[in-house]
C-alpha positions in Angstrom: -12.4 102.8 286.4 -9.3 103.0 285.1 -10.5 103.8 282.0 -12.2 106.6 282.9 -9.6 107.9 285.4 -7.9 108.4 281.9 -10.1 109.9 280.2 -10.9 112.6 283.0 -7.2 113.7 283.0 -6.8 113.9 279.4 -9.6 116.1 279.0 -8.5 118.3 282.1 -5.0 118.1 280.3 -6.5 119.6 277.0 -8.5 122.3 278.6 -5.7 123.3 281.1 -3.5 123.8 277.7 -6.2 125.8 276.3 -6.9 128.5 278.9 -2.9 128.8 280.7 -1.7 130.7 278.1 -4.4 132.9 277.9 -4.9 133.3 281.7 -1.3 134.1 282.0 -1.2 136.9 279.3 -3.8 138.8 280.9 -2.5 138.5 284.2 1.4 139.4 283.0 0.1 142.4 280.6 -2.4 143.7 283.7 0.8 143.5 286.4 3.1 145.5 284.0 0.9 148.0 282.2 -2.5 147.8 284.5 -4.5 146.9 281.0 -7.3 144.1 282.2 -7.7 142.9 278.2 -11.2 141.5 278.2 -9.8 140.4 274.6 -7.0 138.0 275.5 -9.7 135.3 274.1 -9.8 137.1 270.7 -5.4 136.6 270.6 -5.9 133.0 271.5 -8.4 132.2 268.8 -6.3 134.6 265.8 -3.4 132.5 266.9 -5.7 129.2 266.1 -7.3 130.8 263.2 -3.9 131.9 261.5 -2.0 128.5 262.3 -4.8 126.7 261.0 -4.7 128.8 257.9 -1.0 128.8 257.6 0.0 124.8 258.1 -2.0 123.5 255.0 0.6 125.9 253.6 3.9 125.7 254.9 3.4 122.5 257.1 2.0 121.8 260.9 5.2 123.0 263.2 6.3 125.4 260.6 2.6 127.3 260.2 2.6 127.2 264.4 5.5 129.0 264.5 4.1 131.6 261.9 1.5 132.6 263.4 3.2 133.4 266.8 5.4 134.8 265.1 2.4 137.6 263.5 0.8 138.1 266.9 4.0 140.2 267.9 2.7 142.7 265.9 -0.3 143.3 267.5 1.3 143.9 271.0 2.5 147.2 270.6 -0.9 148.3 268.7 -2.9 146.6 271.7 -1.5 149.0 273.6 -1.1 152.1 271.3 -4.9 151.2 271.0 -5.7 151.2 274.8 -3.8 154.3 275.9 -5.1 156.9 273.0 -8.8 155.5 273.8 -9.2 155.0 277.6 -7.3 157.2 280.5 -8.6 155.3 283.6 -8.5 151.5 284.1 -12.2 151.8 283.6 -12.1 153.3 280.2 -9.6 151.0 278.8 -11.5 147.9 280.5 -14.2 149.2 278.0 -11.6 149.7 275.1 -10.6 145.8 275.3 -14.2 144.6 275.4 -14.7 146.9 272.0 -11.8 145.2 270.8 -13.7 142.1 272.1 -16.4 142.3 270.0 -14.7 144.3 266.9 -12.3 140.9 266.6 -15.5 138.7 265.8 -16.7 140.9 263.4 -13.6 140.7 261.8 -12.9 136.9 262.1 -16.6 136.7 260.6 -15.5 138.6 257.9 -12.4 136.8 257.2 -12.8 133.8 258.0 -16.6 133.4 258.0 -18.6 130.5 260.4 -16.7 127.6 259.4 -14.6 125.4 262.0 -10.7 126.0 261.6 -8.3 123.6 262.9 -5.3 121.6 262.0 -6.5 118.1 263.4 -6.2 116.3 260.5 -2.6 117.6 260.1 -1.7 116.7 263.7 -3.6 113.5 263.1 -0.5 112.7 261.3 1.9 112.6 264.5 0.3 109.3 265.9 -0.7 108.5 269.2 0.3 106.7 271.9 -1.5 104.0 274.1 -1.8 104.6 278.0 -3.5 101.9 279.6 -5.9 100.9 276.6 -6.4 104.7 275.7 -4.8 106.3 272.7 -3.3 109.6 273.3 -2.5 111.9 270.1 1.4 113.0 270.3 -0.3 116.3 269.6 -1.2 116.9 273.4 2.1 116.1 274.2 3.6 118.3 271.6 1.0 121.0 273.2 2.4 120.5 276.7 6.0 120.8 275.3 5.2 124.3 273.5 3.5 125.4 277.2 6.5 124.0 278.8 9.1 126.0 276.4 6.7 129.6 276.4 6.8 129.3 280.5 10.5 128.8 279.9 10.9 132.4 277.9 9.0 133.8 280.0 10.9 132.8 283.3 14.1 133.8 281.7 13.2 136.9 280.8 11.8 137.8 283.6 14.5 136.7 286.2 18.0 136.7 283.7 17.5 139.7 281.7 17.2 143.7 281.6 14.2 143.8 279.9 12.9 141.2 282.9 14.5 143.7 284.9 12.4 147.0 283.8 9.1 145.1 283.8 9.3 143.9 287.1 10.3 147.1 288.2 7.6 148.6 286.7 5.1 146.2 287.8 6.0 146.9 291.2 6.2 150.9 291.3 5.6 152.0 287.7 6.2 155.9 288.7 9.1 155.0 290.8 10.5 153.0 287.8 9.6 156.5 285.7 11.8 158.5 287.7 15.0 156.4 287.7 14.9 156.6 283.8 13.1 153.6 282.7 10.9 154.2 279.9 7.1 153.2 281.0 5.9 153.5 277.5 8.4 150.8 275.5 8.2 149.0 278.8 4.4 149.0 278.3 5.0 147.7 274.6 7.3 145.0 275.7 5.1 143.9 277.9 1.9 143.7 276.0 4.0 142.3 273.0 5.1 139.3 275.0 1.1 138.6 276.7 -0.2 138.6 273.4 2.9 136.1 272.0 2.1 133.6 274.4 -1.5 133.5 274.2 -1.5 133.5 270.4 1.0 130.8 270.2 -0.9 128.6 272.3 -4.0 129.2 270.2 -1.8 127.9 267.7 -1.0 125.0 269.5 -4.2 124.4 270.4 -5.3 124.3 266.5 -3.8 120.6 266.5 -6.9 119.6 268.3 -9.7 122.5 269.0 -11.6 124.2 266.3 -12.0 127.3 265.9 -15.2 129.6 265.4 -17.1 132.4 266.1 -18.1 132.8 269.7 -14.9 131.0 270.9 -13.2 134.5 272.2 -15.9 135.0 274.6 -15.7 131.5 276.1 -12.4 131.3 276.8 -12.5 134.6 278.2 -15.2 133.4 281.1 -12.2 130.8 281.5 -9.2 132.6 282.1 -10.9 135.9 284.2 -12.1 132.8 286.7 -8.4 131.7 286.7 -7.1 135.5 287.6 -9.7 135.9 290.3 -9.2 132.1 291.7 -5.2 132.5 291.2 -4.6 136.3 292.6 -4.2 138.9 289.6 -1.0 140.0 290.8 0.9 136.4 290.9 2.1 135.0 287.8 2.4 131.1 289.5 -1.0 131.6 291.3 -2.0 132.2 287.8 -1.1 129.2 286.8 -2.2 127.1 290.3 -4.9 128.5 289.5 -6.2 127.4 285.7 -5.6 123.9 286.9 -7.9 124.2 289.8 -10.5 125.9 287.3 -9.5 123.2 284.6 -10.8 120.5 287.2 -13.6 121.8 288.1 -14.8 122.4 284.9 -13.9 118.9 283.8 -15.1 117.6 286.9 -19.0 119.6 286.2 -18.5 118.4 282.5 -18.5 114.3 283.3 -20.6 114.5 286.0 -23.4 116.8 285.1 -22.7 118.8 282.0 -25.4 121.4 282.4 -23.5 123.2 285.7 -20.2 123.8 283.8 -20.5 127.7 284.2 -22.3 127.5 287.1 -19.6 125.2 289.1 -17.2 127.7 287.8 -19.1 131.0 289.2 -19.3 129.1 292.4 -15.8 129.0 292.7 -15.1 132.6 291.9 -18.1 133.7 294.0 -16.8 131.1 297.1 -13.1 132.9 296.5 -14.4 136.2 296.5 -16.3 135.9 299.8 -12.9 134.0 301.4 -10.0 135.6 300.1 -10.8 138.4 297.4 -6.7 138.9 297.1 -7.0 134.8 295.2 -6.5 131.5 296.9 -2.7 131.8 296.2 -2.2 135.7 296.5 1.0 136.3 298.3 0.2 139.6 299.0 -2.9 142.2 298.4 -3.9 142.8 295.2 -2.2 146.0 293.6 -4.8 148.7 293.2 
C-alpha cells in the first residue's frame, strides 16, 4: 500500500511540474494583456526541445538555463504577432491557435519525429530512496526551479514598478493608459515573462519527459482545464487549481487509464455548471 501510495504522488508530483508553469503563463499573460494563448503548450515544449538540444552541449543546468534564457525573445513577438493580426479577443484567440499549429510544423521541420530529452543527462544526478522507492534528484531539482520561477514572479509582482504597472493594468488597462503608463511595453513585459516561465519549465521538464510532435496540444487540454477549474483571473487559484487537475488525472490514470480526458472534462463541465467564475475565483471573471 505503501508502495503504491508512493508511486501515486510521484507521478501527480511530475505532472503537476509539467502543466504549473504553463497554466500560470496563460493565465498571467491573459490578466495583463487579455491574449488567451491557445499556444502556451508550443513555449513549454521549445523550452524542452531547446534544453534538450543545448545540454549535450554546454552541460545539463547550464543548457536549462539557455534555453529560458531564448524564450525571452519570443515574448515581445508573441505579442507584436497577436496585436497586428487579431483586434478582438476572438480574433487573436484564432491568432494563437495559428501559432498553435504553425509551431509543429516547424518543430517537425527542425527537429523532425524523434523523442528529445535530457534523461540520460539527469540520470547522472542520482536518486534518492523513499520508503523502498527511488526518486531521481531530477524531480526535486524540477520542484526547486518551480519554487525559484514562482519566487520571481511574486517579487515582481508585489516589490517592484514593473509589478506595479502590470497589476495596474490588469485591473483597469484604460485607467492605467490615462495616468501615463505605457499599455503596449506593459503588454511586452508581460507576455515576455508568461512565455519565460513556461519555457523554462519545459526545460526543466526535459530531465525526465520527452519531447515530440503532438505534445503542445496535450498539454494545452491540461492547463486550459486548470484556468477554468482555478478562475482565469487569480494567479494562486491558478495554481490550486493544476493540483486538483494533476490528481484527477493521475487518479483516472491508475485507476482506469482510458477516462483520463474524460475525468478531466468532467471536472471542467461540473465547475462550469457550479461556479463558472473557478472553484477559487475571488471575484467574477473580468470580461
Amino acid at each position: 500500500m505503501a508502495g503504491f501510495a508512493i508511486s501515486f504522488l510521484i507521478s501527480f508530483y511530475v505532472f503537476f511540474l509539467n502543466i504549473l508553469m504553463t497554466s500560470l503563463g496563460m493565465a498571467f499573460t491573459y490578466g495583463v494583456t487579455r491574449i488567451l494563448n491557445l499556444a502556451q503548450g508550443t513555449f513549454f515544449v521549445l523550452g524542452g526541445y531547446l534544453a534538450s538540444v543545448f545540454a549535450w552541449q554546454i552541460g545539463l543546468a547550464f543548457g536549462i538555463a539557455a534555453a529560458a534564457a531564448a524564450s525571452l525573445a519570443f515574448g515581445p513577438l508573441f505579442y507584436l504577432y497577436v496585436k497586428a493580426l487579431g483586434r478582438t479577443e476572438l480574433e487573436q484567440l484564432f491568432a494563437t491557435y495559428a501559432l498553435l499549429l504553425i509551431g509543429e510544423g516547424l518543430f517537425k521541420l527542425v527537429f523532425g519525429n524523434g523523442d528529445y530529452t535530457t534523461a540520460s543527462l539527469a540520470d547522472g544526478l542520482g536518486s534518492v530512496e523513499v520508503l523502498g522507492q527511488q526518486v531521481p534528484y531530477s524531480y526535486l531539482w524540477g520542484g526547486a526551479v518551480a519554487a525559484a520561477l514562482l519566487a520571481l514572479m511574486y517579487l515582481l509582482l508585489a516589490r517592484t514598478r514593473a509589478g506595479l504597472y502590470m497589476r495596474a493594468v490588469r485591473d483597469d488597462a484604460e485607467m492605467a493608459s490615462a495616468l501615463g503608463i505605457n499599455v503596449r511595453e506593459v503588454g511586452l513585459s508581460a507576455s515576455a515573462l508568461g512565455i519565460l516561465i513556461t519555457a523554462a519549465s519545459g526545460a526543466a521538464s526535459s530531465m525526465w519527459q520527452a519531447f515530440t510532435l503532438g505534445l503542445s496540444g496535450q498539454i494545452l487540454v491540461y492547463a486550459f482545464a486548470s484556468l477554468v477549474v482555478g478562475g482565469i483571473g487569480d494567479l494562486l487559484g491558478v495554481v490550486a487549481a493544476s493540483a486538483v487537475i494533476s490528481a484527477v488525472r493521475t487518479a483516472a490514470v491508475f485507476l482506469y487509464p482510458q477516462l483520463e480526458l474524460v475525468a478531466i472534462y468532467l471536472v471542467v463541465i461540473a465547475v462550469l455548471l457550479t461556479r463558472p467564475s473557478g472553484l477559487f475565483a475571488r471575484h467574477a471573471r473580468l470580461a
